[in-house]
N, C-alpha and C positions, 0 to 999 in steps of 0.2 A: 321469705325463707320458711320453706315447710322444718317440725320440729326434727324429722327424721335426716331431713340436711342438716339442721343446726349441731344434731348430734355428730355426725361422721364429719363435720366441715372444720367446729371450732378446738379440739380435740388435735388434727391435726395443725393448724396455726398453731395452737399455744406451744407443741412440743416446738416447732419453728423455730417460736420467740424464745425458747427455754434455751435450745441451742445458740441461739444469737447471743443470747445472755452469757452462757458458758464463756465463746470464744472470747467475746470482748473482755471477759477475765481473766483468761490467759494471755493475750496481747498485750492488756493494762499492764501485769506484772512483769511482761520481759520488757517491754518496752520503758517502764522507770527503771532498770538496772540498767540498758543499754545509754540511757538519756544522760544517769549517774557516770556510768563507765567512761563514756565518750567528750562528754560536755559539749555535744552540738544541741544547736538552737532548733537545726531543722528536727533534728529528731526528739527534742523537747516538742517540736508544734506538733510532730503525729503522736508522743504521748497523749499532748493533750487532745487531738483529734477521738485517740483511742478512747480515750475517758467519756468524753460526750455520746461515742458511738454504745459504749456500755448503758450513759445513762436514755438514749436513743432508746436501746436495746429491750431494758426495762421499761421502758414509757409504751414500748409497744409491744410487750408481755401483759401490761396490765390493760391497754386499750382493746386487745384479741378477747380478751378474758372478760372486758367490761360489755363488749360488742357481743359475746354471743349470751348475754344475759337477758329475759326477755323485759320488754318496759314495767314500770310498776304505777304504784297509785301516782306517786308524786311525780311522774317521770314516763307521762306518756305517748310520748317518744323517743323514748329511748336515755341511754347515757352518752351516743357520742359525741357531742360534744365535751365533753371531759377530755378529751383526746386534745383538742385545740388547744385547751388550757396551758395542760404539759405541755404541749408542745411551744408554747408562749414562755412557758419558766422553761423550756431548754433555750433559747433564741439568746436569755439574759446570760447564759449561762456559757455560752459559743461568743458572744461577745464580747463576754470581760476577759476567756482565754484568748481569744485572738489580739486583743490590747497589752496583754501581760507578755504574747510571745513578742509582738510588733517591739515592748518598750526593751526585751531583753537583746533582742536583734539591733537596736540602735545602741544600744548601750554595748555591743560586741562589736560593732563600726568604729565606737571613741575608743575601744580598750580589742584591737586584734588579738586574737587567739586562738591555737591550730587545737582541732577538735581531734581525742586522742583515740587511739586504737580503733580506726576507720570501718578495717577489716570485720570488727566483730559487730558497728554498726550496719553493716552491711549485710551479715550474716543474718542479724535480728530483723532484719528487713525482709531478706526474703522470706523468712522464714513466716516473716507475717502475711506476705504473697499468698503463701501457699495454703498456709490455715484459710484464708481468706476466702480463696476460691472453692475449699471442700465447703464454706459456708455459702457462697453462692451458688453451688450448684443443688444443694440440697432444699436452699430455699428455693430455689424454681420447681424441685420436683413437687414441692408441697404448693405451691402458685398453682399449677398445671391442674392439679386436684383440689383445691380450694377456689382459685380465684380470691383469696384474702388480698385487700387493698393494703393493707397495714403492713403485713409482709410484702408484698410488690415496693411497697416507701422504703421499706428497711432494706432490703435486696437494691435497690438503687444505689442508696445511700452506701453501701460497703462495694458496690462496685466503685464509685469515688476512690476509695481506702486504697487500690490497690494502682492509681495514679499515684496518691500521696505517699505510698510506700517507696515507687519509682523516684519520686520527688530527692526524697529521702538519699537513697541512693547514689544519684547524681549529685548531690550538693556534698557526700562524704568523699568521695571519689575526686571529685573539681578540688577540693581542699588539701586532703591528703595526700594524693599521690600527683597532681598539677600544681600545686603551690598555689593556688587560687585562695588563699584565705580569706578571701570577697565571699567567698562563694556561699559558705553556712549561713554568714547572717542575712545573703537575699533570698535564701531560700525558705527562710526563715520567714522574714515579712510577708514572702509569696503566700506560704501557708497562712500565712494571718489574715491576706489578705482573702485567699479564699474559703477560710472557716467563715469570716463576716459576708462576701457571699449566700454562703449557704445559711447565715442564720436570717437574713434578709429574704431569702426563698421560705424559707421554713416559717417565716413571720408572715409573708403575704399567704402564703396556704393556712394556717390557721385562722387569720384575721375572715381570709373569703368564707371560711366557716361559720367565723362568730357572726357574723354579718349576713348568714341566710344569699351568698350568691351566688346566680342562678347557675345550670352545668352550661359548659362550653354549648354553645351553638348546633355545631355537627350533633352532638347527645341528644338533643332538645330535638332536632326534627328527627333523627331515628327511631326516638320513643313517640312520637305523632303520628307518624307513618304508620306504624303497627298500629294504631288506635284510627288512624284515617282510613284505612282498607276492610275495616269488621261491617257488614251489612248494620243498616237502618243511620246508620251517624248521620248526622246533616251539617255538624259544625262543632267546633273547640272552640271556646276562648279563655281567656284569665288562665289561660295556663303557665303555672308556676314551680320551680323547680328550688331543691335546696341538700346539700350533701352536711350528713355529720358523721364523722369518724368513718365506721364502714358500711351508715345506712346511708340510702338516698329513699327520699321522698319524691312525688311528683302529685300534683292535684288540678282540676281544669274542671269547667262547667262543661256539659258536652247537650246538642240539643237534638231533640227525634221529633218527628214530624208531630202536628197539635192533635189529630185526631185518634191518635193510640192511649188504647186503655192505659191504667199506671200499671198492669202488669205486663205488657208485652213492653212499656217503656224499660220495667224494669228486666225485661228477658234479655234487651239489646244492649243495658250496662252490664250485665254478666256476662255478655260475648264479649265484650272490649277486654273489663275485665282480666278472664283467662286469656286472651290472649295477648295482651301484659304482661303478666304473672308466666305464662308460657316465654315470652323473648326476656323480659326484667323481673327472672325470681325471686331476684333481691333487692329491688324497687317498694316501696309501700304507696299503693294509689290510692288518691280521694278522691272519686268524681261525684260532682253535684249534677243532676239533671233536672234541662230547660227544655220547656216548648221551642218549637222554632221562631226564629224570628223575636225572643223573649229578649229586655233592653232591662240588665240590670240597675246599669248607674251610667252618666255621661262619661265615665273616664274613658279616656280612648283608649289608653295601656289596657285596661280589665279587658273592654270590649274587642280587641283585636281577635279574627279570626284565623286560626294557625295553619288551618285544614284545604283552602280553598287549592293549595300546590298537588294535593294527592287523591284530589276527588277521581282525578283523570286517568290512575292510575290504579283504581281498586277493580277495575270489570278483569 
């Protein structure tokens, strides 16, 4: 990412994340009077849903803001990884409320009880709908113009919310006005059961992090292909890939034929290069270069070569 994108790029994220932040604190606050008011379970689990998405909300205000920081001595590559971490202390964090709503939902199966004034959780429902939507639609306008991964996660995630809101609705509605008094506390577990979902998502994406694993497949040969069609290449291998927060890395030996000088070697990794950086601006590449035919180490993983699919395809 050149500095004059980073300037127009993270600027708009952060205000993004600053709105995300906002709304999740307005939702928070009507959402405990309604939880108070009403005494449903379901709408206790999208309180607590709310809370998490606020503390979501914050974890990627401050991941935007960490991400458009450039690396430093201790830290050269970057901070995102910090992103995973939080994102690990939210997981514990979705998990002990999805336990707390599960144990209050059984415990309102041993002890029935009609959840009061419906109407007005119903109102606080949609109403949460609606804020919801003016924040998803704002955050795609800032997607379209960033391409921020961090807000793309966060725009997912409250598109969720506005199921759980419906959720909501339906379990005060079955109770209140059908006599279903079943209905709050299954609706109740359901949300329990799909916060612990989502913290089991949220736990495997961060973990693929901390753990350096590679990008999906289809990634992996797109970004090849660009690098396999640049005149002079003869071969990739050891090509390796790893995403933290909103960077990605990518790095591979690449080999040019034995008898080029080291500066026309090196004129042919500046083609590949830009034209990397031209399809993946926001990719950071390390290529090492080999003579052809060069045999680093017996591993067959390092040694494998990525390119021989696209040789065919570069005239």
């Amino acid at each position: 990412m050149t500095e004059s994108e980073r300037r127009r790029i993270i600027p708009l994220a952060i205000r993004a994340a600053l709105f995300s932040v906002a709304m999740a604190t307005f939702l928070l606050a009507l959402k405990a009077f309604a939880a108070w008011h009403t005494g449903s379970v379901a709408m206790l689990g999208s309180l607590a849903d709310t809370g998490l998405d606020l503390l979501a909300s914050l974890v990627t205000l401050y991941g935007v803001k960490l991400a458009g920081e450039p690396a430093d001595h201790d830290h050269r590559f970057g901070h995102g990884k910090a992103e995973a971490l939080a994102a690990l202390f939210q997981v514990g964090l979705i998990t002990a409320s999805a336990i707390g709503i599960a144990w209050r939902a059984i415990d309102r199966f041993a002890n029935p009880s009609r959840a009061e004034d419906a109407a007005f959780g119903i109102g606080v429902s949609m109403i949460a709908i609606g804020a919801t939507a003016i924040l998803l639609w704002y955050q795609r306008r800032i997607i379209r113009q960033t391409g921020s991964v961090a807000i793309m996660a966060d725009n997912v995630h409250y598109q969720s919310d506005v199921l759980l809101n419906l959720a909501v609705i339906a379990a005060l509605a079955l109770d209140q006005y059908f006599g279903l008094t079943g209905a709050d506390p299954v609706f109740g577990i359901a949300i329990a059961l799909w916060l612990l979902w989502g913290a089991f998502k949220a736990s495997s994406n961060a973990i693929d992090q901390l753990m350096d694993k590679e990008w999906p497949e289809p990634e992996r040969n797109r970004f090849i292909e660009v690098a396999a069609r640049q005149p002079g290449l003869k071969g990739i291998h050891d090509f390796r890939t790893r995403r933290a927060g909103t960077h990605d890395f990518a790095q591979f030996h690449m080999e040019v034929a034995r008898d080029l000088t080291v500066g026309q070697a090196h004129d042919i990794v500046e083609g590949v290069e830009r034209a990397l950086r031209g399809a993946y601006p926001k990719v950071e590449v390390l290529i090492h270069l080999d003579p052809e035919g060069h045999v680093d180490t017996d591993n067959p993983l390092v040694e494998a070569d990525v390119t021989p699919h696209w040789f065919g395809k570069r005239m």
